[in-house]
C-alpha positions, 0 to 999 in steps of 0.5 A, spaced: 755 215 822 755 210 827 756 211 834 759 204 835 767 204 836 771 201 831 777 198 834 783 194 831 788 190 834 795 188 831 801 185 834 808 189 832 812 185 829 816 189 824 816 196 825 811 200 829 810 204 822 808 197 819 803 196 825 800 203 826 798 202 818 796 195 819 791 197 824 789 203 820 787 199 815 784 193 819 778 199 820 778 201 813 782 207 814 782 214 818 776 215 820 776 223 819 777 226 813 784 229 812 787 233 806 792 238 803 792 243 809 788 240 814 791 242 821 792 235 825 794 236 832 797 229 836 797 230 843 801 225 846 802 223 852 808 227 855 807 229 862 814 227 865 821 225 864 820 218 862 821 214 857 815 210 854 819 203 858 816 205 864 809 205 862 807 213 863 810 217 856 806 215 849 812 211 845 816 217 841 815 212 833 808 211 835 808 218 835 811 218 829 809 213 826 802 217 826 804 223 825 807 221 818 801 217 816 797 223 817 803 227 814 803 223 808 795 226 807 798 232 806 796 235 812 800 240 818 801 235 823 802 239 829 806 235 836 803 238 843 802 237 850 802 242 856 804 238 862 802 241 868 804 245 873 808 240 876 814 238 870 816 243 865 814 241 857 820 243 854 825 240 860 821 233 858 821 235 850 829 236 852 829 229 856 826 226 851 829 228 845 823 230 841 824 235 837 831 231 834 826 226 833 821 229 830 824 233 827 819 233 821 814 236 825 812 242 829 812 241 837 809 246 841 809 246 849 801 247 850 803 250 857 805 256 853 799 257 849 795 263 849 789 260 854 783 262 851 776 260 855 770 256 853 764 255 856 761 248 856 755 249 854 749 245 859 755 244 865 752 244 872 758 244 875 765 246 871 761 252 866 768 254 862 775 251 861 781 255 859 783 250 852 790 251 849 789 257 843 793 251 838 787 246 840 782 250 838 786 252 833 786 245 829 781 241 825 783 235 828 785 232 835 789 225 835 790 223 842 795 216 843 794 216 850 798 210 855 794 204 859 795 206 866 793 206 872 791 213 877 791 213 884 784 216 883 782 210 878 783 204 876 784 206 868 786 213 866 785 212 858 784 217 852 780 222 857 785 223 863 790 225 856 787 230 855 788 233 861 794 236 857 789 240 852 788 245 858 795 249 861 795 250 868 800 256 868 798 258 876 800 265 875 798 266 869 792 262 870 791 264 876 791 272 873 788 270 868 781 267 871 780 273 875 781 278 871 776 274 865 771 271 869 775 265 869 772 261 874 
């Protein structure tokens, strides 16, 4: 397996749909293994009540345009974030229409997810994190981040996306870090 990312870039010209596959194929395909019964969890970017013309919520038809593609696999596509503490997922699911939308896929707001820890193994500082139940859960995570910027850097990317895999309930977090160990 390289470790080289492959990237391919496309102009849209027709439909999201045409330019996603277009770009799927430019690198030969998706580059894992998805088949009948694979668990696909795509963690879009939805942290507040915006929609993807202001720059900060991932593209509901690029959403599902990847979520068909992957359906078209035969796998169980799963759509979920978990937008923090601050914004309520299901008020932006609400705002955004995203269970009408997307009504051909399962949507789960990752903040009321069972939280369950992990320990990373080699950490110096961070040794274990609460994950979603739903993320670990699926064979395979697709994160369709937005090119922003933060006031803590310059360009966010896929990491800072992922954010949304870890619910920050504060009570519930809160109770749940000291009555686990979680630190």
């Amino acid at each position: 397996m390289s470790t080289r990312a492959i990237v391919s870039i496309v102009k849209v010209e027709n439909s999201i749909y045409d330019g996603v596959r277009k770009a799927i194929d430019l690198i030969d395909g998706i580059p894992f293994h998805i088949h009948e019964g694979t668990k696909v969890l795509i963690k879009p970017n939805l942290m507040r009540a915006e929609t993807s013309t202001v720059g900060t919520t991932t593209n509901i038809e690029l959403i599902r345009s990847v979520g068909t593609i992957v359906l078209e696999k035969g796998a169980q596509v799963i759509i979920g974030e978990a937008s923090g503490n601050q914004y309520d997922t299901e008020d932006i699911y609400s705002f955004l229409h995203l269970r009408e939308y997307l009504k051909d896929f399962e949507i789960r707001d990752l903040d009321r997810d069972p939280i369950i820890p992990v320990e990373i193994k080699g950490a110096r500082a961070l040794k274990k994190v609460g994950i979603a139940e739903s993320v670990l859960k699926a064979d395979i995570l697709i994160s369709l981040p937005v090119m922003k910027t933060h006031n803590s850097t310059l360009f966010t990317g896929g990491m800072k996306n992922l954010m949304g895999i870890l619910p920050q309930r504060e009570i519930e977090h809160a109770s749940f870090r000291y009555s686990s160990g979680f630190s």
